[in-house]
C-alpha positions in Angstrom: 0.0 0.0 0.0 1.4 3.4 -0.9 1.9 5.7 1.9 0.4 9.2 1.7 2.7 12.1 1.7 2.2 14.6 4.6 2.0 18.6 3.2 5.4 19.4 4.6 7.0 16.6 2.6 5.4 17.7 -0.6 6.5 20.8 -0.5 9.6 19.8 0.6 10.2 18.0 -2.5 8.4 21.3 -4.3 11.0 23.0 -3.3 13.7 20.6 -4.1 12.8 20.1 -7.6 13.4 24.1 -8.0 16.8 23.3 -5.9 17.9 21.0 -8.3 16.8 21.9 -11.5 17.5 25.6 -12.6 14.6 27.4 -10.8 16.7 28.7 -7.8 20.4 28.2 -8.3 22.7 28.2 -5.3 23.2 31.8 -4.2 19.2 32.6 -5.4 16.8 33.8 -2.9 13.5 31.4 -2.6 10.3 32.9 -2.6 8.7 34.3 0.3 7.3 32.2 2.5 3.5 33.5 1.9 4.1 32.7 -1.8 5.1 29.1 -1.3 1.9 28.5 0.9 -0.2 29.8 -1.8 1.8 27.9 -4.7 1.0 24.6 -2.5 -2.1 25.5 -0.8 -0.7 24.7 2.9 0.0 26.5 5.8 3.1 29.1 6.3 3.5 26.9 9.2 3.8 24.1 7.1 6.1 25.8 4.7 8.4 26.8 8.1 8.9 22.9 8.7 9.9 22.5 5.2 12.6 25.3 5.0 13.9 23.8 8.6 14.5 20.3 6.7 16.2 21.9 3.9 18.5 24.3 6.8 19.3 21.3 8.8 21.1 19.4 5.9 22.4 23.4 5.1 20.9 23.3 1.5 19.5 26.4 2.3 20.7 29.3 4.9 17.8 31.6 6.5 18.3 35.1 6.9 15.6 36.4 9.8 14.3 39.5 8.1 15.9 38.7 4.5 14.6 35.4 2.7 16.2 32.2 2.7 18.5 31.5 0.5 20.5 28.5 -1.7 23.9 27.1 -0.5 26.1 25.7 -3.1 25.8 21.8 -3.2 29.2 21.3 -1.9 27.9 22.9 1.2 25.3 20.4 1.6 25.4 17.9 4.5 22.0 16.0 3.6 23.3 12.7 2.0 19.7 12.5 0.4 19.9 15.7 -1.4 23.3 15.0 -2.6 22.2 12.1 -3.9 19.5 13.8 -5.5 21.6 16.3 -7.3 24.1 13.5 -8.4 22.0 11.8 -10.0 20.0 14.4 -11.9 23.4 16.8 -12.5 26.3 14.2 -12.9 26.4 12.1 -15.9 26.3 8.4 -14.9 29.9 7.5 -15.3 31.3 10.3 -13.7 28.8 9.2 -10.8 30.6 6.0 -10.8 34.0 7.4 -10.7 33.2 9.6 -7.8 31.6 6.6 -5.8 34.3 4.2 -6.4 36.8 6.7 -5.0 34.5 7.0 -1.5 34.2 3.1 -1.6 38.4 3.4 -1.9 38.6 5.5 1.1 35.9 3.3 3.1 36.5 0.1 2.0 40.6 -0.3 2.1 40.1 0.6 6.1 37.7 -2.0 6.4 40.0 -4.4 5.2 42.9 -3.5 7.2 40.1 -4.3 9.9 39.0 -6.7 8.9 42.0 -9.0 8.5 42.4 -8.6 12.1 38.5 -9.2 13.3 37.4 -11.8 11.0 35.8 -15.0 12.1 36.5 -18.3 10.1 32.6 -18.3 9.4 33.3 -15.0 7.2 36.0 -16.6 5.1 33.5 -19.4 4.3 30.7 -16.9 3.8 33.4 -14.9 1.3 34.7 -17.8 -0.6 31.0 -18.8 -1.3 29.9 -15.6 -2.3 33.2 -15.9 -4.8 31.7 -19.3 -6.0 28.1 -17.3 -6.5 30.2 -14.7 -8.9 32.2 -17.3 -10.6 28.3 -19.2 -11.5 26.7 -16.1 -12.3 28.9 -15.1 -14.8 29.1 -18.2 -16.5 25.6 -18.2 -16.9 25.3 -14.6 -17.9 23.1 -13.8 -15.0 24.2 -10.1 -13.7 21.9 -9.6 -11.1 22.9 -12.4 -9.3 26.7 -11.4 -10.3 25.9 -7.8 -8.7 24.3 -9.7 -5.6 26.8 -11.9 -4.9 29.6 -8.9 -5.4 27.5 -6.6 -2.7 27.4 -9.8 -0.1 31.2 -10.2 -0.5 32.2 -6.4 0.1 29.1 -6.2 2.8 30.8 -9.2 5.0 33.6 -7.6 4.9 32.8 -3.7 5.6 31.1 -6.0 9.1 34.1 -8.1 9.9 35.7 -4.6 10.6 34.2 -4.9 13.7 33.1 -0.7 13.6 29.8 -0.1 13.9 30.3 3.3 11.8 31.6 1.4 8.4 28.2 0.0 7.2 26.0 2.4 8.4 27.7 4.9 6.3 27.1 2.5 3.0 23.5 2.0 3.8 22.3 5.2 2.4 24.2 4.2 -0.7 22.8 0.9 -1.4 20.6 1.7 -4.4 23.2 4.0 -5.8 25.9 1.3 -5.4 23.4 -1.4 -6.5 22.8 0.5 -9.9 26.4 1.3 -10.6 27.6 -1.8 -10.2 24.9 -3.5 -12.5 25.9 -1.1 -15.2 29.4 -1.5 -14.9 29.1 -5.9 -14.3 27.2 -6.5 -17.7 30.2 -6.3 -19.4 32.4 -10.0 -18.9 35.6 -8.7 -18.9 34.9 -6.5 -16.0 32.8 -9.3 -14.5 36.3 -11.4 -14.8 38.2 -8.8 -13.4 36.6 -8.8 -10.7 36.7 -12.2 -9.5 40.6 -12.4 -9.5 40.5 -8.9 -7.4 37.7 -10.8 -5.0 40.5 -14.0 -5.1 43.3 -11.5 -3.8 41.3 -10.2 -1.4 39.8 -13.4 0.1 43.6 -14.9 0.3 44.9 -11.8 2.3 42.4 -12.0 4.3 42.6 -15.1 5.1 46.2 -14.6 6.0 45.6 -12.5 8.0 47.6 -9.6 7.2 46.3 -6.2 7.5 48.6 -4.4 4.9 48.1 -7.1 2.3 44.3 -6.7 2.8 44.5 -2.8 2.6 46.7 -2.8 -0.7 44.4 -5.9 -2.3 41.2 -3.6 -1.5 43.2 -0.7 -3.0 44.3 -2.8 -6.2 40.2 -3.6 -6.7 39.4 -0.2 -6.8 42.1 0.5 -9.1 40.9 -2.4 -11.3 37.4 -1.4 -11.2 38.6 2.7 -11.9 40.5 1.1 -14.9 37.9 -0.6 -16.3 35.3 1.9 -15.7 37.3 4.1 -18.0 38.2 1.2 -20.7 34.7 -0.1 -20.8 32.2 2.6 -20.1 33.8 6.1 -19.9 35.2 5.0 -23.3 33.0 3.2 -25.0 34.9 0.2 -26.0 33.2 -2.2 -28.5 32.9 -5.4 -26.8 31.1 -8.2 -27.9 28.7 -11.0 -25.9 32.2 -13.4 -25.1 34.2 -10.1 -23.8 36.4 -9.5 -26.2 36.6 -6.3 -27.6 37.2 -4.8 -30.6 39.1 -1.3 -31.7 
């Protein structure tokens, strides 16, 4: 059942839409807020709570006696509305680029941790999630593939033992989720892959924290090379991965 949207949400997103798009660029003055409740047909009560949203993830600064006025997005602290404005204002491979290098300064921690904290049950749980990737790909199946490759990096961001590391990948879960399926339809990345999962799994394994943080770091690498060799520039590949100048 779809849950109704309360006024102050709608006009949140009202407003929002005008944020992102070109109605009120960052340094722009919105409208008053008597205008807005008219526009919406709410409350200036209504429209207060909606301006306080927008002010607490400092998308917009208020000016008692002024207006309220747009903050440049890399002022913004709502993850949401970043999001937002990513997705509408970045194209989708630079998108991608930009997320792998946050997953790069998350993720190589978390395996530094990781090699320390983790439990024999995790190595199992990663080696099977390799085997899932390995059988995916054979049969072509990229949602499972993507799956699989999210389960892997997930045990591990847990296995770091900080209760901070996958909290701050939830909110990116559809974003990762997305990427990753564009980017693992093509085999040769899907292969790639794998043997970066392989290095991973054995340093882990090991035990060794450096080995673990420079085997995450050589993933991201893999996955920033073949981002730009696959999808950035348009490489002609075929259905059995080879590709073609």
């Amino acid at each position: 059942m779809q849950v109704r949207k309360s006024l102050t949400e709608t006009v949140l997103e009202g407003l929002l839409d005008g944020i992102l798009g070109d109605q009120f660029p960052a340094g722009s003055p919105l409208p008053p807020e008597a205008d807005i409740a008219v526009s919406h047909s709410v409350s200036r009560v209504t429209v207060r709570e909606a301006l306080k949203t927008l002010q607490a993830g400092n998308v917009v600064t208020i000016r008692r006696g002024v207006g309220t006025f747009v903050n440049a997005p890399e002022e913004w602290t709502s993850l949401e509305t970043v999001l937002l404005y990513a997705s509408r204002n970045s194209s989708a491979a630079t998108a991608a680029a930009d997320l792998i290098e946050v997953r790069r300064m998350v993720e190589t921690g978390a395996a530094a941790l990781a090699a320390r904290h983790r439990t024999e049950t995790d190595l199992e749980h990663l080696g099977e999630h390799i085997s899932a990737m390995v059988a995916a790909s054979a049969e072509n199946d990229v949602a499972a593939f993507v799956q699989a490759d999210i389960a892997f990096h997930d045990i591990i961001l847990r296995a770091s033992h900080n209760l901070f590391v996958p909290v701050l990948f939830e909110p990116l879960g559809r974003l990762l989720r997305d990427n990753r399926a564009r980017t693992s339809a093509v085999p040769e990345i899907q292969r790639n892959a794998i043997a970066m999962h392989r290095g991973i799994l054995s340093a882990l394994t090991a035990g060794d924290t450096e080995r673990s943080r420079r085997a995450m770091d050589k993933h991201m690498d893999q996955t920033i090379d073949d981002l730009e060799t696959y999808i950035l520039h348009g490489a002609n590949i075929d259905p059995t991965g080879h590709t073609h100048d």
